[in-house]
N, C-alpha and C positions, 0 to 999 in steps of 0.2 A: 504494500500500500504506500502509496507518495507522500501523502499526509493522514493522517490518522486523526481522527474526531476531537482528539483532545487537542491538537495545534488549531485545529478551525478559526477562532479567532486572530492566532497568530496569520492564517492563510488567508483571512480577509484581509487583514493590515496589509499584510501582503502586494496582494490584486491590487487596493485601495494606492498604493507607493508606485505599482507597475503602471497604474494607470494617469499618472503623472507626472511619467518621464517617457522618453524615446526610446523606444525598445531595437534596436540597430537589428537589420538581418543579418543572417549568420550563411556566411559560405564555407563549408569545409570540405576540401579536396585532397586526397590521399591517389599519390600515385603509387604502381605496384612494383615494388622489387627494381624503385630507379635507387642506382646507385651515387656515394657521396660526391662522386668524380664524373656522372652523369648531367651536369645542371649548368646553363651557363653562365654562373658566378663561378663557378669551377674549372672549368672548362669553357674557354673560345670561341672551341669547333662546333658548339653546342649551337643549333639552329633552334632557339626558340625565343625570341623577341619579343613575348609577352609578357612570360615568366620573366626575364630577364627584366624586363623593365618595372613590373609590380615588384618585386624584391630590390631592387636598387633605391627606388624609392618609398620602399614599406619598412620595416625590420627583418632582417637574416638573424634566425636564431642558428646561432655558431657552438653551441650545447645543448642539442635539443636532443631527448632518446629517446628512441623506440622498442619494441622487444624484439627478438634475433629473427621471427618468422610473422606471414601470414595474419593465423587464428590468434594468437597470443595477443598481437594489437590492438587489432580490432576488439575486444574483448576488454583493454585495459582500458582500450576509448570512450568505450561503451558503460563499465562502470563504474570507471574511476578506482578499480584494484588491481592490485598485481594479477596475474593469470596463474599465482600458483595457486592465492585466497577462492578460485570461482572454477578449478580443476582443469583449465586448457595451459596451462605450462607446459605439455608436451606434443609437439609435433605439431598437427592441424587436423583439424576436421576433413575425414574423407566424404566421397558422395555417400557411401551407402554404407556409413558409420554412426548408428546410432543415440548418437549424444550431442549436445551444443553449448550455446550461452545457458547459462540456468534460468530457469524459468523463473524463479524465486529474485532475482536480481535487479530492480528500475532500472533501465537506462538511459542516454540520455536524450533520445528522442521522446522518451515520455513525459522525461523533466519537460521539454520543449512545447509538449503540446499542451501542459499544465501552465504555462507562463504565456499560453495565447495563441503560441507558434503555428503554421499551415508548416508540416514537416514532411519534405518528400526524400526516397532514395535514388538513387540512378549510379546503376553500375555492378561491383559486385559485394557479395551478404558475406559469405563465408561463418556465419557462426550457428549454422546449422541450419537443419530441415527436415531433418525425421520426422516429426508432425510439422502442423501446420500453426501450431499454437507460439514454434519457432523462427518461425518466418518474420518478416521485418515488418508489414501490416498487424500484425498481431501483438508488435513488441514499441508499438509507438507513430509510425509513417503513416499518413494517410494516405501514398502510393509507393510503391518500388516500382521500377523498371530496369533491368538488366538482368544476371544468372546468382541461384543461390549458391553455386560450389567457387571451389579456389581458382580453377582454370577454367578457360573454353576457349575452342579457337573464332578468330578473330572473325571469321567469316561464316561456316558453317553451323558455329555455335553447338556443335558436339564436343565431348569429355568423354572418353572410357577412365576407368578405374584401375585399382590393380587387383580387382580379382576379373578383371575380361570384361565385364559387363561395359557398354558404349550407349549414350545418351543425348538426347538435344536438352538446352537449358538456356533460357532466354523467354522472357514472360513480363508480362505487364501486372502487377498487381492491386489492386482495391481494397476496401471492406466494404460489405454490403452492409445496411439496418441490423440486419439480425446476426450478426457480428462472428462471418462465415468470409472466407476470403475468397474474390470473384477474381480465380488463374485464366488469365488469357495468356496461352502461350504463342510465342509469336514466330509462325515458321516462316512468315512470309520475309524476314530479315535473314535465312540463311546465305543470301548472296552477298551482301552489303558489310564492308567494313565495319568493327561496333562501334568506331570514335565517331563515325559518322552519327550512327543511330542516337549515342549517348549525347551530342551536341543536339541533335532533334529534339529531342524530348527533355533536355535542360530547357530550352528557345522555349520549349512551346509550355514549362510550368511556370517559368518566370512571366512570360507574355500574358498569361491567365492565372497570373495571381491575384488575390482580393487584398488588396493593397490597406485597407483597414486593419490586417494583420500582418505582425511580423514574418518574415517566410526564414526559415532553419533549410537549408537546402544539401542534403550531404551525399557529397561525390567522389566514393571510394573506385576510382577509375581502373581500367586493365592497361592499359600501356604503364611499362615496356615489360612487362611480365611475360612470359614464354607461353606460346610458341612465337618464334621470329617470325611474326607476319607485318607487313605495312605496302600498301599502293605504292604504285611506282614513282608518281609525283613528287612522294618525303624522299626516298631514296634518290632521286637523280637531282635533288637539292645539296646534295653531297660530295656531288662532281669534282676530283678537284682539292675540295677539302677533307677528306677521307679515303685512304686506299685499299684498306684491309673491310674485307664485305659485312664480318661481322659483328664489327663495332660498328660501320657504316649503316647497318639496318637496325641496330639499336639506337642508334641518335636520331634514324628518320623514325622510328617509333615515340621517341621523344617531341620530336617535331610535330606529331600528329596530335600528341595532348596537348602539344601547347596553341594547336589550331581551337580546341575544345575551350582551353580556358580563355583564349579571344571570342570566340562565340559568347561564351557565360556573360564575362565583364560589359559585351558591345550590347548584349541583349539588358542587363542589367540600368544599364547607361539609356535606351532606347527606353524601357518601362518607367524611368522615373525614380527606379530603386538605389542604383550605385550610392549615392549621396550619404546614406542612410548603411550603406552594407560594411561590414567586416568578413577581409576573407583569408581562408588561414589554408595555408599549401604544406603539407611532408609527402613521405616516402616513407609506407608500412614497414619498411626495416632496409638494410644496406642492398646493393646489387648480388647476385648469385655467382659466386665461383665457382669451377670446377662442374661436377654433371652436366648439372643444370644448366650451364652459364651461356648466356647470348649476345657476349661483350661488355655488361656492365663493368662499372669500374668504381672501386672504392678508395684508392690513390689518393693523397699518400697514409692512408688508411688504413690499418690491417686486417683481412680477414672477408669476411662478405654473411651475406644472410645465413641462417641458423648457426652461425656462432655469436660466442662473446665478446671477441675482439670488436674494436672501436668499429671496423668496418661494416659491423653487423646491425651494429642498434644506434650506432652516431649519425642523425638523419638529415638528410638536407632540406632547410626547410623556412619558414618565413608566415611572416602576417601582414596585409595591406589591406589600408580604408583611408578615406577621403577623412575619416573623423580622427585621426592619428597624425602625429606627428612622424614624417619619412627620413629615409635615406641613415638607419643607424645599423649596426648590426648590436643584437643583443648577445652576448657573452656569460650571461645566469644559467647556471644549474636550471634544465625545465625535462620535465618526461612526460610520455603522452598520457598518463594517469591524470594528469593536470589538467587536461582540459575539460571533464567534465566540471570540476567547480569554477574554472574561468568561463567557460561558454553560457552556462546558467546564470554567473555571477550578474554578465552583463544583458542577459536575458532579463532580469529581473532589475537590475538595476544602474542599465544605461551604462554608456562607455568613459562618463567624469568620474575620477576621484568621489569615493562616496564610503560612508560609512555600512551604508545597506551590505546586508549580508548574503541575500538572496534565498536559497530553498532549503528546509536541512536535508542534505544528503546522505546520513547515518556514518556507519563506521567506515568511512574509505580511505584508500593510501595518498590518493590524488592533494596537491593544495593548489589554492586558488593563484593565479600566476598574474591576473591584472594590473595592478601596480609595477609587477615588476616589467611587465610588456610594456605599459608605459613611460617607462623611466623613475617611477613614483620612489620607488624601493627595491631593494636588492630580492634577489631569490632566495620565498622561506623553506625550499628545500635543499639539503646539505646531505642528502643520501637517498639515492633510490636502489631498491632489488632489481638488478639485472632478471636473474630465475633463479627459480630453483625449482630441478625435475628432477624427480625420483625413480624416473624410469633408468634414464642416462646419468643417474647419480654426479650430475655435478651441479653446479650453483657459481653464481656472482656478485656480487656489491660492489657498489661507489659508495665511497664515505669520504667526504672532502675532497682530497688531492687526489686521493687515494683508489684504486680497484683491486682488490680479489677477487681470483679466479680459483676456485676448487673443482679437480678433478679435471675431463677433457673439455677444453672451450669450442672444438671443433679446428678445422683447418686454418691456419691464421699466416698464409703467404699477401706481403706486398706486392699486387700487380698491376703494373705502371700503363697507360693508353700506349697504343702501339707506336703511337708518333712520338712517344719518351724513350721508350724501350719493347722494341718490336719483337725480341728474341725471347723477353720474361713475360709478355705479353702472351705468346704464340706457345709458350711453354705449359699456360693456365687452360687451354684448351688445348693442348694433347695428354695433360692428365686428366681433362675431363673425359674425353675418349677414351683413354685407358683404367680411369676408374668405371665407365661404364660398360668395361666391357671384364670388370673384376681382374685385372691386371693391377701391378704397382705403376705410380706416376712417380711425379716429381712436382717437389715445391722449391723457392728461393726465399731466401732472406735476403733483403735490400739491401743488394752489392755486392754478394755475398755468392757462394758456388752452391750447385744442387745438391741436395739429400731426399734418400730415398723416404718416400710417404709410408714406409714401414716405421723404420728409422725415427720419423719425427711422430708417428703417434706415440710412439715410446716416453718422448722425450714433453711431450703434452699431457701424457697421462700420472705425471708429478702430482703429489697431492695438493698442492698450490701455489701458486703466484700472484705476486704482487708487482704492479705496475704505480709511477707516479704521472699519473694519464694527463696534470696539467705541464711539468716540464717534460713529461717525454708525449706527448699524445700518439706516437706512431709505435707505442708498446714495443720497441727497443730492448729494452734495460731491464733484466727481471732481479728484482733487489727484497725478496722477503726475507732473505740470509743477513742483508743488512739491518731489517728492520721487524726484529721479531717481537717487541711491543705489538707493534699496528697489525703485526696478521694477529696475535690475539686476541686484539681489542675486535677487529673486525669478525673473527672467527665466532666471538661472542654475540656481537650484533647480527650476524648471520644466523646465528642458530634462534635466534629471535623470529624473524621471518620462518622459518624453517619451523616452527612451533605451531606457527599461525596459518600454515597449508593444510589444503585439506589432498586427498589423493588426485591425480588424474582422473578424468572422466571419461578418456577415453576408451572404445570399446570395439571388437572386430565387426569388418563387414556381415553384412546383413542380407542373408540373398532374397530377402524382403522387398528389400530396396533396390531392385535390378528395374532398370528403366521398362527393361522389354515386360513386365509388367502391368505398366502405363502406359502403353501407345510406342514406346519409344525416347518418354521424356522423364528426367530426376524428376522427381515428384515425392511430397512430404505422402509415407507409406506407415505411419503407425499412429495411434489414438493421442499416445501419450509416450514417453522416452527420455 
């Protein structure tokens, strides 16, 4: 429950406050799996002139974190708690894996439509859909449109799994009256690029919004998340300025979100809205190396999505509005737990300096970060939980200067754009080939000669290290031998967290949940889960 009978009073004061201040709309954009060295405050070669230009003159959060993967963020954004408090600290939600966001948890599209908001999604869910009760209509949005799993391709909007089973997933979603959710799945977009489709359907909730109320618009986008798909248009914009193909179809994938986020802001601008909006841009966690990898670049960075290294969850990212002062970069401890109590803060009480406190949000890890986004005051937090998964038996903290790592952090090679270093570039994707094909690869150390990926799990499967992430941030120097105080003071605080977890949620596929079931489409396939 949001509020409970006994605040009621407190909840009309509330309303009473809200309704006498400018409630600002709220844009939130989460690109997929773009890396720190993918953006072009980063990177030059970067073809995207929007982004580029909203970040120059908005604020660059330069310590902004997210969690190593996927499910784990979205989850941490959603309730302002770490992902080990709410059981997705491990891995991601498969399609036909019967578990999700918990039911029991408000998020924060529900705060939003309690403080007034028209809350719509566009793009993709990822935190579940075994019922329906999971689905993002059910959990806050008065529409979705896009797919509820982690992938789909870019065009035929199919996914298999890995137990075999293959699906189409792409849908328009509602609530009807009797508060049953009306699935229009959408075949007729298997031919059409989805940057395209997801720029449609932003155009067209913005252009028909009811402007009496505040709009919360959140746009958890699929570029540049795999597979490497993009029109030939992004790519032959590259001519020239990129020669290796596939980093060269990963920036034109970049280029195609940042046609999206020019649509949003021109249509924003066109309705009357921009004036009045705040909009806040990351990256769900670092780029992918190795398997996975489709040329992101986490540079000079180390490591890439599902690990711990800074490459992993150090996000490139930013906030811009007309109602903010520009062109700073902010430098504050901030993690994406945070923005549930700043996005509500200012839901509820405007974007001035204010004493108002906004909604009470119960026990969460998140703090409110607005003051500090606006220059008001420094960042009041001084430590976040990296994880802690009990599957993979390892865990992380920052505490000040400070990061522990316990146990294996995952792969943690620096790997430079091909136009720095073309040879340790090109080396990151033949151990991706070779780890996919269950072969040993090779990783590098910055500068440094190759060792075998036998060799260096070894050498990561130490019980821990300590990094000092603000003079070294490219995790360098491992000094816990020097500093056995701090790994026990940390070790301590860790096991705090570690107290306050509850197990993983997840659980094996479900041949329940096999599309060919449904026509052919992921489809929520149980009562309750």
């Amino acid at each position: 429950m949001l509020f409970s009978s006994r605040s009621a009073p407190l909840l009309l004061l509330l309303l009473q406050l809200i309704s006498a201040i400018r409630q600002p709309n709220v844009v939130l954009l989460l690109a997929d799996d773009l890396g720190w060295g993918d953006v072009p405050w980063h990177d030059a070669r970067t073809i995207a002139p929007n982004l580029k230009e909203l970040a120059s003159t908005g604020t660059i959060f330069d310590r902004y974190y997210v969690q190593p993967i996927c499910t784990p963020t979205r989850g941490a954004l959603m309730t302002g708690k770490y992902p080990s408090r709410i059981g997705l600290q491990h891995s991601i939600i498969g399609p036909d894996t019967p578990f999700g966001l918990p039911l029991n948890e408000t998020i924060l599209p529900e705060y939003m439509r309690k403080l007034g908001y028209s809350v719509h999604g566009i793009g993709k869910w990822h935190l579940g859909h075994c019922s329906w009760d999971h689905t993002p209509t059910k959990r806050g949005f008065d529409s979705f449109y896009g797919y509820f799993n982690g992938a789909t391709d870019y065009y035929t909007k199919e996914l298999g799994s890995l137990t075999g089973s293959s699906g189409f997933d792409f849908r328009y979603n509602t609530l009807e009256n009797s508060g049953k959710v009306k699935d229009e799945v959408l075949w007729s977009t298997n031919t059409t690029y989805s940057s395209y489709l997801y720029t449609q359907q932003a155009k067209q909730v913005i252009s028909s919004h009811d402007k009496s109320k505040p709009l919360f618009l959140y746009l958890p986008m699929q570029n540049p998340h795999f597979p490497a798909e993009v029109p030939t248009q992004y790519y032959d914009m590259y001519e020239g300025i990129v020669k290796d193909k596939t980093r060269r179809t990963l920036l034109a994938m970049v280029t195609a979100l940042d046609d999206i986020v020019k649509s949003v802001v021109y249509t924003l601008k066109d309705s009357g809205l921009w004036e009045n909006t705040v909009f806040i841009f990351f990256a769900d966690n670092g780029g992918m190396l190795g398997r996975f990898s489709i040329g992101q670049i986490n540079y000079p960075l180390r490591g890439g999505k599902a690990t711990y290294w800074e490459g992993g969850i150090r996000s490139a990212s930013f906030i811009h509005s007309p109602l903010l002062q520009g062109g700073n970069v902010n430098g504050e401890l901030i993690h994406v737990t945070d923005w549930l109590p700043t996005i509500t803060h200012i839901g509820a009480c405007g974007v001035e300096p204010t004493n108002c406190t906004g909604p009470e949000l119960g026990d969460i890890d998140g703090v409110n970060q607005w003051n500090t986004i606006i220059g008001e005051s420094e960042s009041p937090r001084s430590e976040f939980l990296v994880n802690y998964d009990q599957v993979d038996n390892n865990a992380a903290l920052r505490m000040g200067k400070w990061k522990l790592l316990q146990g294996d952090p995952g792969r943690g090679p620096w790997v430079p754009p091909p136009a720095v270093n073309y040879r340790m570039y090109k080396e990151n994707l033949l151990f991706a080939a070779a780890e996919e094909k269950g072969e040993d690869g090779w990783e590098y150390a910055m500068g440094g000669e190759p060792v075998s990926a036998t060799s260096w799990r070894t050498k990561l499967d130490d019980k821990v290290q300590l990094y000092d992430v603000e003079s070294d941030p490219y995790e360098k120097e491992e000094v816990s031998k020097d500093n056995p105080e701090v790994v026990q003071q940390m070790l301590a605080r860790l096991q705090v967290h570690k107290d306050a977890a509850v197990p993983p949620a997840n659980k094996p596929s479900d041949p329940e949940g096999n599309p060919d079931n449904f026509g052919g489409v992921w489809t929520p396939w149980l009562e309750t889960c």
